[in-house]
C-alpha positions as CSV (number, residue, x, y, z in Angstrom):
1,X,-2.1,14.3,9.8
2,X,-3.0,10.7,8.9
3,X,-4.8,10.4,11.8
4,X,-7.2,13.5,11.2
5,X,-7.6,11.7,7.6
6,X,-8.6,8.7,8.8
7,X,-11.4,10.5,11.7
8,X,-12.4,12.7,8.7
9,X,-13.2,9.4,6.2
10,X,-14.8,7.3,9.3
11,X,-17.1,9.9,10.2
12,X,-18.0,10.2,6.7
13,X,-18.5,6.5,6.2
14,X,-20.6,7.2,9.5
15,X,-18.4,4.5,10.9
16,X,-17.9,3.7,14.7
17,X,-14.5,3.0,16.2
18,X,-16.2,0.2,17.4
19,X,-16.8,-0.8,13.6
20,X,-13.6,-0.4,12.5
21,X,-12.2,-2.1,14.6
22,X,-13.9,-5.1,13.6
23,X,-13.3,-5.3,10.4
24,X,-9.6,-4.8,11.0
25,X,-9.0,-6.5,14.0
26,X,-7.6,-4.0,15.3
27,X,-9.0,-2.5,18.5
28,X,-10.9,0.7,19.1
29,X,-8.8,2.1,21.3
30,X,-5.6,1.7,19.2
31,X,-8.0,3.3,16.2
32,X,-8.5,5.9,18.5
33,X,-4.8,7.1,19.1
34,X,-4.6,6.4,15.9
35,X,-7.0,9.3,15.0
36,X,-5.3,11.7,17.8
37,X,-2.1,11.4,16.6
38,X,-0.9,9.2,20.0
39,X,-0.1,5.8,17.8
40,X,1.7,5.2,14.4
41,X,0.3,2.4,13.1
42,X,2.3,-0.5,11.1
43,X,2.3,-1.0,7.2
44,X,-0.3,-3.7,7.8
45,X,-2.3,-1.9,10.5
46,X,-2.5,1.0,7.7
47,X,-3.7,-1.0,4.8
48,X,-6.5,-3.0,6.9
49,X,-7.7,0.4,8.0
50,X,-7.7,1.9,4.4
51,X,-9.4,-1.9,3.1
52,X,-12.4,-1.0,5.7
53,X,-12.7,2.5,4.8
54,X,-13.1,1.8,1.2
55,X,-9.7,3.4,0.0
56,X,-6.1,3.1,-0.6
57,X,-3.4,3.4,1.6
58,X,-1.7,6.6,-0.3
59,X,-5.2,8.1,-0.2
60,X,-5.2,7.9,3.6
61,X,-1.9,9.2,3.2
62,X,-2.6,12.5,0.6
63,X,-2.5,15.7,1.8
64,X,-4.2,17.5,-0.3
65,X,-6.2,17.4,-3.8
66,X,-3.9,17.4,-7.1
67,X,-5.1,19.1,-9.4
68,X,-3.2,18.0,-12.5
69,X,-3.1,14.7,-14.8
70,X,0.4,15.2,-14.5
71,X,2.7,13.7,-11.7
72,X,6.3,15.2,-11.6
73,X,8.9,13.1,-10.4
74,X,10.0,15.3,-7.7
75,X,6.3,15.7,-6.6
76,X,5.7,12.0,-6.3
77,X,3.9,11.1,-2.8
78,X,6.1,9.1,-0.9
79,X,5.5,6.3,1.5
80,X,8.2,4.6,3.9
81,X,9.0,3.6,7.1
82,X,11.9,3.8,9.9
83,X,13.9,0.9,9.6
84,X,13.4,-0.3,6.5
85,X,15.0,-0.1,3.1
86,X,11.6,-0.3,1.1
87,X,10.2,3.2,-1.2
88,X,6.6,3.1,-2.2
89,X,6.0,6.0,-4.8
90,X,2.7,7.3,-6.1
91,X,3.2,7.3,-9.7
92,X,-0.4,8.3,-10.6
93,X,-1.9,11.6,-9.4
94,X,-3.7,11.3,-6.5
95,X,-7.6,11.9,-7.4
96,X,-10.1,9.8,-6.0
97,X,-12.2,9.0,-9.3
98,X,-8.8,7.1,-11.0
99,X,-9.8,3.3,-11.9
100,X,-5.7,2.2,-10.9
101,X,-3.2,2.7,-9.1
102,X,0.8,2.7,-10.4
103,X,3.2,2.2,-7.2
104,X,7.4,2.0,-8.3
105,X,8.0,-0.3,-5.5
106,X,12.0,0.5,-4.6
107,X,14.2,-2.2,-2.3
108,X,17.4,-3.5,-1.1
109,X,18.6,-6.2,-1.6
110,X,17.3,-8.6,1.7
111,X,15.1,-6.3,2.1
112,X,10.8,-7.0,2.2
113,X,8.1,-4.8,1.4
114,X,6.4,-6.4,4.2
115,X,7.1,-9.1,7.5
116,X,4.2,-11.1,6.7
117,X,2.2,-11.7,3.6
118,X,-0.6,-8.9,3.2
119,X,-3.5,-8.4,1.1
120,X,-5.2,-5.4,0.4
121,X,-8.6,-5.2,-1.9
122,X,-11.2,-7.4,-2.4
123,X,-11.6,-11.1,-4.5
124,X,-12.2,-9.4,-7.5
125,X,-9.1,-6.9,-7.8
126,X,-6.2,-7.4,-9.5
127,X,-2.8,-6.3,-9.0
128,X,-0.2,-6.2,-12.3
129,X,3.4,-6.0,-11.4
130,X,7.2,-6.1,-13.3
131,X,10.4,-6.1,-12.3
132,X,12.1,-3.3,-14.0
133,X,15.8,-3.6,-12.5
134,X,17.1,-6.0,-10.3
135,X,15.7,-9.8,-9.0
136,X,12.9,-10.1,-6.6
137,X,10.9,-12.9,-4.6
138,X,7.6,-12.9,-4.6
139,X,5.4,-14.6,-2.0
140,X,1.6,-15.1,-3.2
141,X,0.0,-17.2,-0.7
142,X,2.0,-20.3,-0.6
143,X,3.4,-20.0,-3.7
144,X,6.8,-18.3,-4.0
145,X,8.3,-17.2,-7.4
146,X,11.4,-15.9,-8.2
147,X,11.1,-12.8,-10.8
148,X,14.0,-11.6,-12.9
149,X,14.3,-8.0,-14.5
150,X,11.8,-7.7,-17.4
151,X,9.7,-10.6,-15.5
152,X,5.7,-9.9,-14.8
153,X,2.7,-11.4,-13.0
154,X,-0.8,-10.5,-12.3
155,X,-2.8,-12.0,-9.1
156,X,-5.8,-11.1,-7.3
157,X,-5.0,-8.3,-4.3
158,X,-6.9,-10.2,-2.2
159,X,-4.4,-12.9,-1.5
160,X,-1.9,-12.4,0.6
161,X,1.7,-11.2,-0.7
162,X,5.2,-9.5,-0.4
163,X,8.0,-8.7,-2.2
164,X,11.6,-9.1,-1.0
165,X,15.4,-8.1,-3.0
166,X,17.6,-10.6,-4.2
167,X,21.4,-10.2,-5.3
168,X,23.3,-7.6,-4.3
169,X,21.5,-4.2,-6.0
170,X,18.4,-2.5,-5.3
171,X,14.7,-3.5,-7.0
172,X,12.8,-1.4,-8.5
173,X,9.3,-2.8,-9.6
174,X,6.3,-1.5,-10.9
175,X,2.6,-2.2,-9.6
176,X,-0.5,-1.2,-11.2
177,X,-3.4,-2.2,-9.0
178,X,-7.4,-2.3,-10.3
179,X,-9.5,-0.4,-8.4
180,X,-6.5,1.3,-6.0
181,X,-6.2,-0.5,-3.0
182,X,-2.7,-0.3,-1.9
């Protein structure tokens, strides 16, 4: 499914595999099983392709249009993967002409959002996050902070980050990010 999404935005972009690949650095052949369903790529393989596309990670991700304003909180999209104690919910409705994007970030404690600092977006976009329960590390380039329930910070996307749980409970944090890039 995520595949066809990402073929169906390429070819729309009138992109090359060949193109994409440079941009991500990742190569066309990989891009290619990507497309046909042969390869699942990795949280950071996703968000490069969705930076050179142009669109958000849970936008490569949506399966269809939603209709509404409204986002029900057993009709939240969803992202996770195997191994790892880390929830990314869609908080905003998925629609293509919204300015943000709200993520609830949910993690263990120990657990990262990522292995390595990522960034997603461009110089100019920001990302706004708080910690709404629990204690979290944050890694912003070099800089690491440590961020207590009710604690907030806003950097540039563009830099690289993660998040990882502290203590013994889950995290829960929320990110707005402007334009949606995650």
């Amino acid at each position: 499914m995520i595949g066809e999404t990402i073929r169906r935005l390429r070819r729309s972009k009138k992109l090359t595999l060949q193109k994409v690949g440079a941009a991500t650095g990742l190569s066309s052949g990989f891009l290619s099983q990507v497309e046909h369903g042969q390869a699942t790529p990795s949280l950071a393989s996703l968000r490069k392709i969705a930076q050179a596309l142009d669109t958000s990670l849970f936008r490569l991700l949506a399966t269809e249009a939603q209709p509404s304003f409204l986002v029900r909180r057993d009709q939240r999209k969803t992202c996770n993967w195997p191994g790892r104690h880390v929830v990314f919910e869609l908080l905003t409705p998925d629609v293509h002409s919204s300015r943000f994007e709200v993520v609830m970030i949910c993690l263990q404690a120990g657990q990262m959002t990522c292995d390595e600092p990522l960034c997603h977006g461009r110089s100019d976009d920001q990302e706004f996050a708080v910690v709404l329960s629990g204690r979290a590390e944050l890694t912003i380039a070099e800089d690491l902070h440590i961020l207590d329930e009710g604690d907030s910070v806003l950097f540039s996307s563009a830099l690289p980050h993660r998040y990882r749980g502290l203590g013994d409970g889950p995290v829960r944090i929320l990110s707005i990010m402007h334009p949606p890039s995650f």
